[in-house]
C-alpha positions in Angstrom: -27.4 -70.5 -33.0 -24.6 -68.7 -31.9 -23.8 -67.8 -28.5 -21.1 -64.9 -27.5 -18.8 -65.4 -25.0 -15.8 -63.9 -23.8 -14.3 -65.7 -21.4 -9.7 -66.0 -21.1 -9.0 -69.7 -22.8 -6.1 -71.7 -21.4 -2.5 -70.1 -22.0 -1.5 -73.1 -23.6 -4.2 -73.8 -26.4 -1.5 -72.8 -28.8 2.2 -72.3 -28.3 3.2 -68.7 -27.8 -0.4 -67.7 -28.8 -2.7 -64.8 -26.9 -5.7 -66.8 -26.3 -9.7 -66.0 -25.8 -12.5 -67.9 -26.4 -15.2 -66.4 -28.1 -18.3 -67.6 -30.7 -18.3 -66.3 -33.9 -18.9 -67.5 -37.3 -16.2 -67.2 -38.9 -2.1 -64.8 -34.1 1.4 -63.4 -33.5 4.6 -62.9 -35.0 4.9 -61.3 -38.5 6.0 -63.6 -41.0 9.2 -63.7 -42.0 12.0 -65.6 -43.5 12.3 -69.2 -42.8 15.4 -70.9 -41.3 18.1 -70.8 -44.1 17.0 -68.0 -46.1 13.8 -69.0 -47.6 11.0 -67.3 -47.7 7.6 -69.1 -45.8 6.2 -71.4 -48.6 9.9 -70.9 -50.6 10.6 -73.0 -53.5 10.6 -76.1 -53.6 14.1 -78.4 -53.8 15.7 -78.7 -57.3 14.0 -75.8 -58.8 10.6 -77.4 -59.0 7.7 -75.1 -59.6 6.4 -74.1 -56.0 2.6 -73.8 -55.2 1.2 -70.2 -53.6 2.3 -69.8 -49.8 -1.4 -71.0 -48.9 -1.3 -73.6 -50.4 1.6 -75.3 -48.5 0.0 -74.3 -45.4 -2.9 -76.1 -46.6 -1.5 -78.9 -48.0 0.8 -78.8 -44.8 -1.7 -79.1 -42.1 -4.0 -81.6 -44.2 -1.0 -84.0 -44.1 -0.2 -83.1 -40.4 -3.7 -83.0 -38.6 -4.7 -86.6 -37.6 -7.3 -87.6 -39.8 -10.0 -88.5 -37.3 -10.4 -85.0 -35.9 -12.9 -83.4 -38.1 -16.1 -84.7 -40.3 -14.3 -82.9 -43.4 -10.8 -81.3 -44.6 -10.5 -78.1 -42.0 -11.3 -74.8 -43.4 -7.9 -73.0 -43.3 -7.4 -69.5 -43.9 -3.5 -67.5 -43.5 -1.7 -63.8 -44.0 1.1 -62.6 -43.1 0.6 -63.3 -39.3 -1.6 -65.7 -38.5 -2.6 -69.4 -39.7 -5.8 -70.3 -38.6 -7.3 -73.5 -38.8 -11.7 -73.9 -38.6 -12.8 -77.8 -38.4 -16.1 -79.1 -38.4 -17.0 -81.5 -35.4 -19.8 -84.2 -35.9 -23.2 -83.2 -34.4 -24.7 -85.2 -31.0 -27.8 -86.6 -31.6 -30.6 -84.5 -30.1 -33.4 -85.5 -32.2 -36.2 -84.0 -30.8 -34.5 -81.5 -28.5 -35.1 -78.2 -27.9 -33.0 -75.3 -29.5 -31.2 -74.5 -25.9 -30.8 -78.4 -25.5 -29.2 -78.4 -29.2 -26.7 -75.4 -28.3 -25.8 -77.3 -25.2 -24.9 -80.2 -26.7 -23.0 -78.7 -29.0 -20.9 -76.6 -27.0 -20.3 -79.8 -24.9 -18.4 -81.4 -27.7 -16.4 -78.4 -28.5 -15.3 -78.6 -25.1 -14.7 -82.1 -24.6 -12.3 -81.5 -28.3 -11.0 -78.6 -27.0 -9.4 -80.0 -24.0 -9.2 -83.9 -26.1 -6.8 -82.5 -28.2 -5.4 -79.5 -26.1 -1.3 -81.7 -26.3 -1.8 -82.5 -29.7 -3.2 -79.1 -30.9 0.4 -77.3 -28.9 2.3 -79.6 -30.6 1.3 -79.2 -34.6 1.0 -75.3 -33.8 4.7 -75.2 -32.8 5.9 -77.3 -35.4 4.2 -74.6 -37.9 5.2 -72.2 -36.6 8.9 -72.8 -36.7 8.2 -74.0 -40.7 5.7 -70.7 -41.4 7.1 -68.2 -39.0 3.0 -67.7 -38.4 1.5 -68.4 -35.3 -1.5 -70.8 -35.6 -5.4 -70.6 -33.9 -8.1 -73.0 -33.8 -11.5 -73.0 -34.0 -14.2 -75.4 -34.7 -17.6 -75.9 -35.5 -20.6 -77.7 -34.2 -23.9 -77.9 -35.3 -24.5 -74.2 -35.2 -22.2 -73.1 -33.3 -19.2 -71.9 -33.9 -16.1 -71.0 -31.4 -12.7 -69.7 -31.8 -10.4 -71.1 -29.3 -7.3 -68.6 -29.8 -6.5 -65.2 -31.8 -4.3 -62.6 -32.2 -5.2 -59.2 -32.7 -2.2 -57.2 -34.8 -2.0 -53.9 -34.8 -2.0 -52.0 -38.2 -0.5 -48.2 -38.6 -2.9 -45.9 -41.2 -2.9 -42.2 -41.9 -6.7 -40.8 -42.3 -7.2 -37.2 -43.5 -9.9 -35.1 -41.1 -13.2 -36.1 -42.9 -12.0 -39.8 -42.6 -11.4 -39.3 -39.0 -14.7 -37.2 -38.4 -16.0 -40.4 -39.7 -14.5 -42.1 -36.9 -15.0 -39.5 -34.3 -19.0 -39.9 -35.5 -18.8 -43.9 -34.4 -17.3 -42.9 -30.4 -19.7 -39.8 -30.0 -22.8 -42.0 -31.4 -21.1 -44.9 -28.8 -21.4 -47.2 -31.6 -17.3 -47.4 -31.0 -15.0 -46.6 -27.7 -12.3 -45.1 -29.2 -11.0 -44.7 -32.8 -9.1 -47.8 -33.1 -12.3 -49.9 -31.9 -14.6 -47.5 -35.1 -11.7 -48.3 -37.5 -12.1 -52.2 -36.8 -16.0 -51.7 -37.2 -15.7 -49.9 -40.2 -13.3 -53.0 -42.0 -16.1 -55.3 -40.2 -18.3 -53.2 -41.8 -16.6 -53.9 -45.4 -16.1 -57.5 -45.3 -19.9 -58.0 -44.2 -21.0 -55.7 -47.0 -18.5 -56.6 -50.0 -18.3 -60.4 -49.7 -18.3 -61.3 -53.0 -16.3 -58.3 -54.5 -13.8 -59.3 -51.7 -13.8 -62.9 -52.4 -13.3 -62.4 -56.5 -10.3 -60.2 -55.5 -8.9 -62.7 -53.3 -9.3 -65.1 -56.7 -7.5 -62.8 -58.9 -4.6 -62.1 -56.3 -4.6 -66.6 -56.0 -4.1 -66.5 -59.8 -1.6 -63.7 -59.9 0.3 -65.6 -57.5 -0.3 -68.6 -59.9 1.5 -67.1 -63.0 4.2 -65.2 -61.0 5.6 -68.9 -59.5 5.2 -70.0 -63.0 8.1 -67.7 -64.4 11.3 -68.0 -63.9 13.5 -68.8 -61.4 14.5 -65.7 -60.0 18.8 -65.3 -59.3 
């Protein structure tokens, strides 16, 4: 059972991160180029054949995060901006309890991780940060509940042609939205909801396009 909440987090649950807790299921410099001239995820020393920018992350934090943190290996999802990081916390036993008394519980041990881990959390975000050029947020899950701890919010420039922005206009005057930006985000909300598995086979194709490119060769 998810509960919403909305509440400020701590400025320091990631380093240089905008933070807000809220439940959901599911920050912020742009990334860049990394200290000496290569590109986040660059090739690897000696000309080796370099995994997909994800993948390092991935196989960055997996190394990095202490191994006691999380039931299994940390859902762990990045773009351009933002690196974030989704573990999965072991469920209190409440065998018999109610559904409130289950949520409770729950959100008990996310908070007793949250601020457990709070030093270590700054520290690994800062360190990837300076390697990615990302900034990193954190959420985990327990039970049913899930909770971001940190995110960013990155604002994205678009041109729409009048019926596309009637379509917004539609959204604020039926007060499904509050202004155009806040209809444009429910409409790509909208999208992901609705296209999950079109989006997801895309997202496999673009993984294997990446595959083949770092398979050529070494560019000049």
């Amino acid at each position: 059972m998810n509960t919403e909440q909305g509440d400020s987090g701590p400025a320091d649950d990631a380093a240089g991160t905008n933070t807000s807790s809220q439940t959901t299921s599911g920050h912020g410099e742009p990334g860049g180029t990394a200290p000496g001239g290569a590109a986040p995820g660059g090739a690897a020393p000696g000309g080796a054949a370099r995994g997909t920018a994800t993948e390092e992350v991935r196989g960055w934090f997996s190394g990095r995060l202490p191994g006691d943190w999380f039931t299994a290996t940390p859902e762990i999802q990045a773009d351009r901006e933002e690196i974030t990081i989704v573990g999965v916390l072991p469920a209190p036993e409440t065998a018999g309890a109610s559904d409130a008394e289950r949520a409770a519980a729950a959100e008990g041990r996310i908070r007793r991780f949250r601020e457990e881990t709070r030093s270590r959390r700054i520290e690994i975000a800062r360190e990837a940060e300076h390697k990615f050029r990302r900034k990193v947020s954190w959420g985990v899950t327990c039970a049913d509940v899930t909770e971001m701890f940190t995110t960013l919010s990155v604002p994205v420039m678009t041109r729409l042609r009048q019926p596309e922005r009637r379509v917004l206009d539609t959204l604020v005057e039926a007060g499904v939205a509050r202004s155009r930006s806040d209809a444009l985000a429910w409409c790509v909300r909208l999208t992901g909801e609705n296209a999950d598995s079109w989006l997801s086979r895309l997202r496999a194709a673009l993984r294997h396009v990446e595959e083949v490119r770092d398979q050529g060769p070494a560019s000049a």
